[in-house]
C-alpha positions in Angstrom: -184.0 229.7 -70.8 -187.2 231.7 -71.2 -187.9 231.2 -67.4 -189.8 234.5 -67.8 -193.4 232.8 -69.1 -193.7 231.0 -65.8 -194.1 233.3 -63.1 -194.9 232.5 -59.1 -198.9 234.1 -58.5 -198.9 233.0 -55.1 -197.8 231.6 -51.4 -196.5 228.2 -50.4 -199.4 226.3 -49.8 -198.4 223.2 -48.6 -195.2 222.3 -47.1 -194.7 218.9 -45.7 -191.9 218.4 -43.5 -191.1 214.8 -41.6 -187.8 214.3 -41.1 -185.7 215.0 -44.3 -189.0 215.6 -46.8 -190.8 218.1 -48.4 -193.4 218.6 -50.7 -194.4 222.0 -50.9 -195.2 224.1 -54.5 -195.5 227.8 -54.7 -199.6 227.3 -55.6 -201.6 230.0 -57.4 -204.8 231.0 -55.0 -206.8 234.0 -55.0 -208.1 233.9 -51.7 -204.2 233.8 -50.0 -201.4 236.4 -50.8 -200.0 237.0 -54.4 -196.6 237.0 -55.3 -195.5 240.3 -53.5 -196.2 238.5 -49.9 -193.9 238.0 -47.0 -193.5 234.6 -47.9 -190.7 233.1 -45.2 -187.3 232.9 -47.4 -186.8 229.5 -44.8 -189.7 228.1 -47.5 -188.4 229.3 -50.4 -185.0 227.3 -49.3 -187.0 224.5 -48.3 -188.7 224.3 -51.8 -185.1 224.7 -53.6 -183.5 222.0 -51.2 -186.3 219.5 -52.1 -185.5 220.3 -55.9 -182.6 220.1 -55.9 -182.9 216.3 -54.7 -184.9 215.5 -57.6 -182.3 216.6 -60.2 -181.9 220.8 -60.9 -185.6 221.7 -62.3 -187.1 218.2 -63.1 -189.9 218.5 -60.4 -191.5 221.0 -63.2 -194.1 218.3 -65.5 -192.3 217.4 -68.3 -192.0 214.4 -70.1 -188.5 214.4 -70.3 -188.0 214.7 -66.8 -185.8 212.3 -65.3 -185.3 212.1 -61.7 -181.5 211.9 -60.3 -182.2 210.1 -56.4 -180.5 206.9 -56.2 -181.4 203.4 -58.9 -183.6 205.9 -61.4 -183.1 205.9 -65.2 -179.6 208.0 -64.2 -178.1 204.5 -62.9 -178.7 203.3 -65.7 -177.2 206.1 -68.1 -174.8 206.2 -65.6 -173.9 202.2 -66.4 -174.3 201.3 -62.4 -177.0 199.0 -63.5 -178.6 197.3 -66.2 -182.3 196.7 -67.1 -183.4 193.1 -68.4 -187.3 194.4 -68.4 -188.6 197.6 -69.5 -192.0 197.6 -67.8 -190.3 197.2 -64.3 -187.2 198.4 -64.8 -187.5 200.9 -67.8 -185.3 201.2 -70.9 -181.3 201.5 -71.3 -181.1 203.1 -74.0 -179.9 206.3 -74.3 -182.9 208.2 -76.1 -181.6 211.5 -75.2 -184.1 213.8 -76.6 -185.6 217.4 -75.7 -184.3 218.1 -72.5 -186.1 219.3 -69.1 -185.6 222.6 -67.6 -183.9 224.4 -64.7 -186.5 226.9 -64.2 -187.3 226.2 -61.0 -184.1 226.5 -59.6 -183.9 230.1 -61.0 -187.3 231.2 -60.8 -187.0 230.1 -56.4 -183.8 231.7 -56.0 -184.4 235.2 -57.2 -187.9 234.9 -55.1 -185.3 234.1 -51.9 -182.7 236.4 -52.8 -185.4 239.8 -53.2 -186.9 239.1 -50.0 -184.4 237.7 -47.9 -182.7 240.9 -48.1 -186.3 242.3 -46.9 -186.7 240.1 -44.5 -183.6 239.4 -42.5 -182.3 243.6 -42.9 -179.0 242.7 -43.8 -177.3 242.4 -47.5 -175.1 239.8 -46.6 -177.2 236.7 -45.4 -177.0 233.0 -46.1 -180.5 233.1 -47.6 -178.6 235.2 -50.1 -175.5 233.0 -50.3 -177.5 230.7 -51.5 -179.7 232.4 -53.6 -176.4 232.6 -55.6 -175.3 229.6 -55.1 -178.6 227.9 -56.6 -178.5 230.5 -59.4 -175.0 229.1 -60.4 -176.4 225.3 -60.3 -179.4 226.1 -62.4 -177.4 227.8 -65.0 -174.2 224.8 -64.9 -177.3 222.0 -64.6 -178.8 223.4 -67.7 -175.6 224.4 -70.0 -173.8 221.3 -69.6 -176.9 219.7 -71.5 -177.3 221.7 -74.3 -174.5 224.6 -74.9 -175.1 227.8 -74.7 -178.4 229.7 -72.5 -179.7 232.8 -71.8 -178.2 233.7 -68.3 -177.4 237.6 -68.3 -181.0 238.3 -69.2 -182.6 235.2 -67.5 -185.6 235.7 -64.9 -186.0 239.2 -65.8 -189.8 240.0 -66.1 -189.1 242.4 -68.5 -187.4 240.4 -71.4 -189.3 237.4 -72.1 -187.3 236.6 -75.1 -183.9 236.5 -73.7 -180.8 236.9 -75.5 -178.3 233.4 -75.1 -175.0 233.5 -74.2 -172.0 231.7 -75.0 -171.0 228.6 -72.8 -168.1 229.8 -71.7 -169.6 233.6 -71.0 -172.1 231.0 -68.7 -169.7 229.7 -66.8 -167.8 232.4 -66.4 -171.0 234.2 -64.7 -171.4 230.7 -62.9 -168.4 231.2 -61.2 -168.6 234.4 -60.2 -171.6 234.3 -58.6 -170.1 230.9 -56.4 -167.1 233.2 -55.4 -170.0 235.9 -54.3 -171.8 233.6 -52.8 -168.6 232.0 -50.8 -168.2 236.1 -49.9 -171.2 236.5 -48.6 -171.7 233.0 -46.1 -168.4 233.6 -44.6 -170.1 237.6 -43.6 -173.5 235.8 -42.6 -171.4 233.1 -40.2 -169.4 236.1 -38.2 -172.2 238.9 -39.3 -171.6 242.7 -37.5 -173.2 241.9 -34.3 -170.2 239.5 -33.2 -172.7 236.2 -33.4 -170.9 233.0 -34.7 -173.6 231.1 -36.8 -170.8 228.7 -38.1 -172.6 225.6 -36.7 -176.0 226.7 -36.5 -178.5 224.4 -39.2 -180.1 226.8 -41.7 -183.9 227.0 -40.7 -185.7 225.4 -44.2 -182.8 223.4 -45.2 -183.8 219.7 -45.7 -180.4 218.5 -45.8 -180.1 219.5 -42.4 -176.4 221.9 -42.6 -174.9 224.2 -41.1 -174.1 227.6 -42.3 -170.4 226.7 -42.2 -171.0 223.6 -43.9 -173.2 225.3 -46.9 -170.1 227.3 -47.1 -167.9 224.0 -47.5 -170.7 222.9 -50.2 -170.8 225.9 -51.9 -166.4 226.2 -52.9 -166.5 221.9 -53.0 -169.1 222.6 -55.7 -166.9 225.2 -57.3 -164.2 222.5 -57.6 -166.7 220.4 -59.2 -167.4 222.8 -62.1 -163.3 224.3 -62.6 -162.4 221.0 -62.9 -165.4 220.0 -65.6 -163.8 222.7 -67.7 -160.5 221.0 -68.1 -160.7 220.2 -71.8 -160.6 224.7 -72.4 -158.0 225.7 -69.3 -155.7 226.1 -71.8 -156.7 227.9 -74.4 -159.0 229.6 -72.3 -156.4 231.7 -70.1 -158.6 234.3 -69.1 -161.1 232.4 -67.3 -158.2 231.7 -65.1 -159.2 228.0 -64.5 -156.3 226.7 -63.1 -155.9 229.7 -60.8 -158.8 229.9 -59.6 -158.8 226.0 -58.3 -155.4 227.0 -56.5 -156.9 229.5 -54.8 -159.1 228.2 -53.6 -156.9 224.9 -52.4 -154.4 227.0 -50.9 -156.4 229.4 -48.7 -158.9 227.5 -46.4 -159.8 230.2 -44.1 -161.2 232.1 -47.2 -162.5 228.8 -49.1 -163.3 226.2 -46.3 -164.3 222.7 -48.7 -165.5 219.8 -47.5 -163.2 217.5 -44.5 -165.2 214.5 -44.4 -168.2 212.7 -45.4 -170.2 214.6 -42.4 -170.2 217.6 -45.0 -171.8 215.8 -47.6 -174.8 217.5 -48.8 -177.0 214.2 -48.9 -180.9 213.6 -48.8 -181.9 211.9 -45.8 -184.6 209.3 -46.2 -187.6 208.5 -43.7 -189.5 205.1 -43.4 -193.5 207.4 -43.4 -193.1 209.7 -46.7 -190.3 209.6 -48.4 -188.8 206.1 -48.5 -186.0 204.6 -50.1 -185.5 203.6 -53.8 -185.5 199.7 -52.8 -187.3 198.8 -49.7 -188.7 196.2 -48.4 -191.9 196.4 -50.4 -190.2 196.4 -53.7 -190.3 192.9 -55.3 -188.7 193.8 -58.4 -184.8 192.8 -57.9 -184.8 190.2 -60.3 -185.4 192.9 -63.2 -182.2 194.7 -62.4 -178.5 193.7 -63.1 -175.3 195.4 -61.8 -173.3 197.1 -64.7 -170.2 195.2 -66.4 -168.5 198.7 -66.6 -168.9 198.8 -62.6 -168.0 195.6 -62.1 -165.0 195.0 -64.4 -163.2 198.0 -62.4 -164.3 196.5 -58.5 -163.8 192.4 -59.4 -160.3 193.2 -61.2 -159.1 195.3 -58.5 -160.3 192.8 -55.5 -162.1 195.8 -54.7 -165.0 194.9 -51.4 -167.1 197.5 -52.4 -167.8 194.4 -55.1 -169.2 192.4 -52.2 -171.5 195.3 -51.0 -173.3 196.5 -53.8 -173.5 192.8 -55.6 -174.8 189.7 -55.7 -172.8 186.9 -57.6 -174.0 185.7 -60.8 -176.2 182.1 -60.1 -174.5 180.2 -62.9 -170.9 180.9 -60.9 -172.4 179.9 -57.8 -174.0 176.6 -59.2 -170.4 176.0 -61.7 -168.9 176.1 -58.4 -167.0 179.5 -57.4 -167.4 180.8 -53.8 -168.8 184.1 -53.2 -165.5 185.4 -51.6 -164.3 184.7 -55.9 -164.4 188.2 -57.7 -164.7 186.3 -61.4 -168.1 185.0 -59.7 -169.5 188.5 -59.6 -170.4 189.4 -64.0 -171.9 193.0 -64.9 -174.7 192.8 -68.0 -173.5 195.3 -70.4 -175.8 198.4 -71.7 -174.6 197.6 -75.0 -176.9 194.4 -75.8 -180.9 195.1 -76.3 -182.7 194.0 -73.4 -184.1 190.8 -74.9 -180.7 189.7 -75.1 -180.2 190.9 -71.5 -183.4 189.1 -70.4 -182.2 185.7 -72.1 -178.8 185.9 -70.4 -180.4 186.6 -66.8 -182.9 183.8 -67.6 -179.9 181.5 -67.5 -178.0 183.2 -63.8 -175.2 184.6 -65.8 -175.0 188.3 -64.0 -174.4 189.9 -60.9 -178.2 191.6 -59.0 -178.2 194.7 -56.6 -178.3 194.0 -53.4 -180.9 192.7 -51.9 -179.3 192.2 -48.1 -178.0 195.9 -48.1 -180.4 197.9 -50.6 -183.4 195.8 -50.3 -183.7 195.8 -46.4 -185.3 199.5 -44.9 -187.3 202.2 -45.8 -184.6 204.7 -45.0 -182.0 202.8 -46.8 -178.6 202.0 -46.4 -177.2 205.0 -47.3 -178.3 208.8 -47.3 -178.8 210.2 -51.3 -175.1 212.2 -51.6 -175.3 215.2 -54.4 -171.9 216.8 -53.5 -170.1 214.6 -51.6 -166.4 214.6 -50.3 -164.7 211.4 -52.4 -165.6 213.1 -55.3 -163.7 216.4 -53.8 -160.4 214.0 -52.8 -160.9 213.0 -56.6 -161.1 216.3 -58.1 -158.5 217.7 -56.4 -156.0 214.3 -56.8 -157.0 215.0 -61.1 -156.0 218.8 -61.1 -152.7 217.9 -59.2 -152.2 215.3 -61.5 -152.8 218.1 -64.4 -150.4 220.4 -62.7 -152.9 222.4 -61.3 -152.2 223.0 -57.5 -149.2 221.9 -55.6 -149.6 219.0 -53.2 -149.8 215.4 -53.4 -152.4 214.2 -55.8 -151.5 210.4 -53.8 -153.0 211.5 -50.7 -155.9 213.0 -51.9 -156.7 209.7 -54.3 -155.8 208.3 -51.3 -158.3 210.3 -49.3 -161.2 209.2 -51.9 -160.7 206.0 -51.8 -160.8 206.0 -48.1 -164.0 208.3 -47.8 -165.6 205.9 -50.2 -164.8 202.4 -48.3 -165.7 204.3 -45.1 -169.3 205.6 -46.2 -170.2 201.7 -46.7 -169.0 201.1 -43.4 -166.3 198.7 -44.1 -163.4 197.9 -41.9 -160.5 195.0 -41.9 -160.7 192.0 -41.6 -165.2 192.5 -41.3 -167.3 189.2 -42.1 -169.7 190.2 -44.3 -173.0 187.8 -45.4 -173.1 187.6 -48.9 -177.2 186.9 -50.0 -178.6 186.0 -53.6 -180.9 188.4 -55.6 -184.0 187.7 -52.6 -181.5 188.0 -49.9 -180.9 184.6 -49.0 -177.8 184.0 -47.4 -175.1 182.0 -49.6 -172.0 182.4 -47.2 -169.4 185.4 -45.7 -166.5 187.5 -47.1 -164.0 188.6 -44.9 -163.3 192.2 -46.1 -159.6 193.3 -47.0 -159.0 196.8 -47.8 -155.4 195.9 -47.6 -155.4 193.7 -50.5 -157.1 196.0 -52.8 -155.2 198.9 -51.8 -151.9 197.4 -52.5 -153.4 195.4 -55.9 -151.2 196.9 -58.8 -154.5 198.5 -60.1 -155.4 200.5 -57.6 -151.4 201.5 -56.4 -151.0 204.9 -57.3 -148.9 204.8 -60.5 -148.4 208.4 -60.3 -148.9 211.9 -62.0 -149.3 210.7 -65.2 -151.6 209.5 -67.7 -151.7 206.5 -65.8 -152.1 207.6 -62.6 -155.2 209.8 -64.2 -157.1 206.9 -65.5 -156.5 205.8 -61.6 -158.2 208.3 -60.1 -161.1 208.7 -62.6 -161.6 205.1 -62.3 -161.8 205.3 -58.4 -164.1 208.4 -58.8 -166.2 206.8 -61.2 -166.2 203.4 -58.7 -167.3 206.5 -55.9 -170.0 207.9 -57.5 -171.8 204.3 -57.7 -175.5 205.3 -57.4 -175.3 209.2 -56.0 -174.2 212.6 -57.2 -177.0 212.9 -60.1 -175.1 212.7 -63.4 -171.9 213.6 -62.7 -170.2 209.7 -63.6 -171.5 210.3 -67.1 -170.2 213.8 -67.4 -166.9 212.7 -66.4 -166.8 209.9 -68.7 -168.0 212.3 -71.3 -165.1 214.9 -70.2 -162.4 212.4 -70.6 -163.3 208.9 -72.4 -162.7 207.0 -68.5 -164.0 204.7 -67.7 -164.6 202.6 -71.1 -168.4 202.8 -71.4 -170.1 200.4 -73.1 -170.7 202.1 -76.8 -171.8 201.3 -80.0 -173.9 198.4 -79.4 -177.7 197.7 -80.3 -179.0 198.2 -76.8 -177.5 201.9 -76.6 -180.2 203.6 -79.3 -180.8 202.9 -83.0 -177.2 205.1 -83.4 -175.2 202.4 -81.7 -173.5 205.6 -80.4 -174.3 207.6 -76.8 -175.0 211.7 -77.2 -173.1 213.7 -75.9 -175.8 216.3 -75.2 -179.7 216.7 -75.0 -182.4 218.7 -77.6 -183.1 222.3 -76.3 -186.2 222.5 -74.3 -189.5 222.9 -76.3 -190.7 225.1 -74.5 -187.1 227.6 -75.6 -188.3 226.6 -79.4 -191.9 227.8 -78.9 -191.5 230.7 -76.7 -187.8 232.0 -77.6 -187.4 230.4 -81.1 -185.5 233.2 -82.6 -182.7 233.1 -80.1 -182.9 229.5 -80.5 -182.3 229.0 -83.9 -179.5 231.8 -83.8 -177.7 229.9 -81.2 -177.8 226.4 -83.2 -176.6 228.3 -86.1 -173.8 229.7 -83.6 -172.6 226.4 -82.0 -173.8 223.0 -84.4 -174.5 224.7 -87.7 -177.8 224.9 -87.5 -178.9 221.1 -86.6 -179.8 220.7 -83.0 -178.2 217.4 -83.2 -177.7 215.6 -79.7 -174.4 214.1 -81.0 -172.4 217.4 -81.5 -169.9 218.5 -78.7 -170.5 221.6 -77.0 -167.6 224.5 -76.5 -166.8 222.4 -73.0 -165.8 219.5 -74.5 -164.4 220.4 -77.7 
């Protein structure tokens, strides 16, 4: 992108930090220092943590912006939920539309990278691991939205019209800089001097980890993007695709991932500044439905996760089902236009959020999870499955499904209170993971096409409500689940895009380039229903 038109004039000016928060902007101020001060790389990261919370670059003001924390217009896209009322709950439709930027990202991380190396006196620090690794995420965030970007020429001050490059020239200089950035955490854990920073917290980090777990987040992420790729690791040998996610599977000392769901990289609410989605002062519940593309996976699987993120519908209550029935728990579909939504609500035939568990705190039920260890059980069960790696893509489906139940705190055998959509109590569940584990749906039917639609599924069933928009990438990637398409309620198309509108700021300022690269990739039309190299 042309990130070169925005530049940063001055020192952080504000940077508010209780608990998990922050809400700091490099600010332009001529009485402070410009932007050749000292200013603390432990900022920088702070500013670049807190953004990358709020979805890649979307803190920048743009009307496009969408947010990716927990319940926001991604939940939605995402089909976790469904909205019956626009002016509380916003739109389903999928107007995709000029996108927003990842400027931010990149503009913050070559700021931390110059002067951390200034600062700190050593080339290989973790403010510089990072710096890489936030490079990579602004340049994957962007790409998968729209095709091909500048990236070889991005951020330089020199070249304010920057020459695009090809998707997969992208993401081949995405992945590089990971395996640089892996490189250069593992020298700033054990650095010269003999010190072992492994479980030190990274000053400025609002996620709170350690340099070894950065270095976990860092190869887990790496995963994340081989394994989006999977549609072009055939024909696109010399990226080494497959190879590269073996390697780094097979050598942990080199490539440590993530072990548990203590490695998550996850936002951390606080009751004072930064509170939960749903809280205790939101009165809006009855606005917002749980999806049918959620819930027909969970209730047909006698999955308990049902039971934890859902109400049951008020007409199966008052027809007389109990709430430990999974046919009395209905998803709203995205498909139908919200009055028709609205009318079906009206009469108690869907499932609400919870109000018991999401409802309840300020600091929520649930820390907000960007990269997040199911979804690394998942994506290393799916390249297993694809013939990948070696090893047993079972236990690692396994693993997932596991990682997932545990992060809601469920156990065997567990009485759970099961509320309506204000939290009043209708009766108990006793939990059974055993049953849903063993249910023919959920069995591992092994490594197969089958067995792949299992472990999407369970990924896509994992991913309810965190890690951005990574459920509707992987539906986009391979068909599963079966979203809810070509209905009035999706856009006047009837049909979800498959990719966003270049920014308008890369028309106005880089427009040349531009219109070269939609002649290059979608003949000229920058048409958000055209596939993109990735997922031709």
């Amino acid at each position: 992108m042309n990130l070169n038109t925005i530049k940063i004039t001055g020192m952080i000016a504000l940077a508010v930090v209780l608990g998990s928060c922050q809400k700091g902007d490099l600010l332009s101020n001529p009485n402070v220092a410009n932007e050749n001060s000292n200013v603390p790389v432990s900022l920088l990261l702070n500013h670049l943590t807190w953004s990358m919370y709020r979805g890649g670059g979307v803190v920048e003001k743009s009307s496009n912006s969408v947010g990716e924390e927990p319940f926001g217009q991604v939940g939605r896209w995402n089909q976790y939920t469904a909205s019956t009322n626009a002016y509380y709950r916003g739109t389903n439709a999928y107007a995709f539309s000029n996108t927003a930027t990842a400027y931010d990202l990149l503009r913050y991380a070559n700021q931390m990278e110059s002067k951390a190396t200034v600062q700190l006196g050593a080339v290989n620090n973790i403010y510089g691991a990072l710096s890489k690794f936030f490079k990579a995420y602004s340049f994957v965030w962007l790409t998968q939205r729209v095709g091909d970007i500048p990236a070889a020429e991005a951020g330089n001050s020199a070249n304010l019209i920057p020459k695009f490059d090809t998707q997969k020239e992208v993401y081949r200089r995405s992945l590089q800089l990971l395996d640089e950035a892996n490189t250069m955490a593992g020298a700033s854990i054990k650095p010269a001097v003999g010190v072992d920073n492994s479980a030190t917290v990274v000053p400025g980090d609002i996620f709170g980890l350690t340099y070894l777990q950065w270095q976990k987040v860092i190869n887990s992420y790496r995963l994340r993007v081989l394994i989006s790729l999977s549609k072009r690791a055939d024909d696109n040998t010399d990226l080494n695709i497959k190879q590269q996610f073996s390697d780094i599977l097979t050598n942990a000392s080199k490539y440590p991932i993530l072990t548990g769901n203590t490695d998550n990289l996850s936002f951390k609410y606080n009751a004072t500044v930064n509170k939960f989605i749903y809280n205790p002062d939101e009165t809006y519940n009855l606005f917002e439905n749980v999806g049918k593309t959620y819930l027909d996976i969970t209730t047909s699987s006698m999955d308990p996760r049902t039971f934890i993120t859902s109400t049951p519908a008020p007409a199966e209550i008052a027809s007389g089902k109990t709430v430990s029935d999974f046919t009395a728990y209905v998803g709203s579909s995205t498909a139908q236009t919200q009055s028709t939504l609205s009318a079906n609500d009206a009469l108690g035939k869907y499932s609400y959020v919870n109000y018991k568990r999401y409802f309840a705190t300020f600091i929520g039920p649930d820390p907000a999870v960007i990269i997040g260890y199911p979804e690394l059980c998942f994506n290393i069960a799916e390249a297993i499955n694809r013939g990948w790696a070696g090893g047993s893509a079972a236990t690692w489906y396994q693993n997932g499904i596991n990682a997932s139940i545990n992060s809601y705190g469920l156990s065997e055998g567990q009485s759970y209170d099961i509320g309506n959509v204000k939290g009043v109590t209708l009766g108990k569940v006793t939990i059974s993971i055993s049953n849903f584990l063993n249910h023919p749906n959920v069995k591992y039917k092994g490594d197969n096409s089958d067995g792949l639609k299992q472990i999407l599924q369970q990924k896509y069933v994992a991913f309810f409500e965190n890690s951005g928009w990574e459920a509707f990438y992987n539906w986009r990637r391979t068909g599963i689940p079966e979203f809810a398409n070509n209905g009035p309620g999706i856009n006047p198309t009837g049909v979800i895009p498959l990719r966003w509108q270049y920014p308008l700021e890369e028309q106005n300022n880089n427009n040349a380039n531009y219109k070269a690269a939609i002649a290059a990739q979608y003949g000229g039309n920058d048409d958000v229903n055209q596939k993109m190299w990735m997922l031709k």
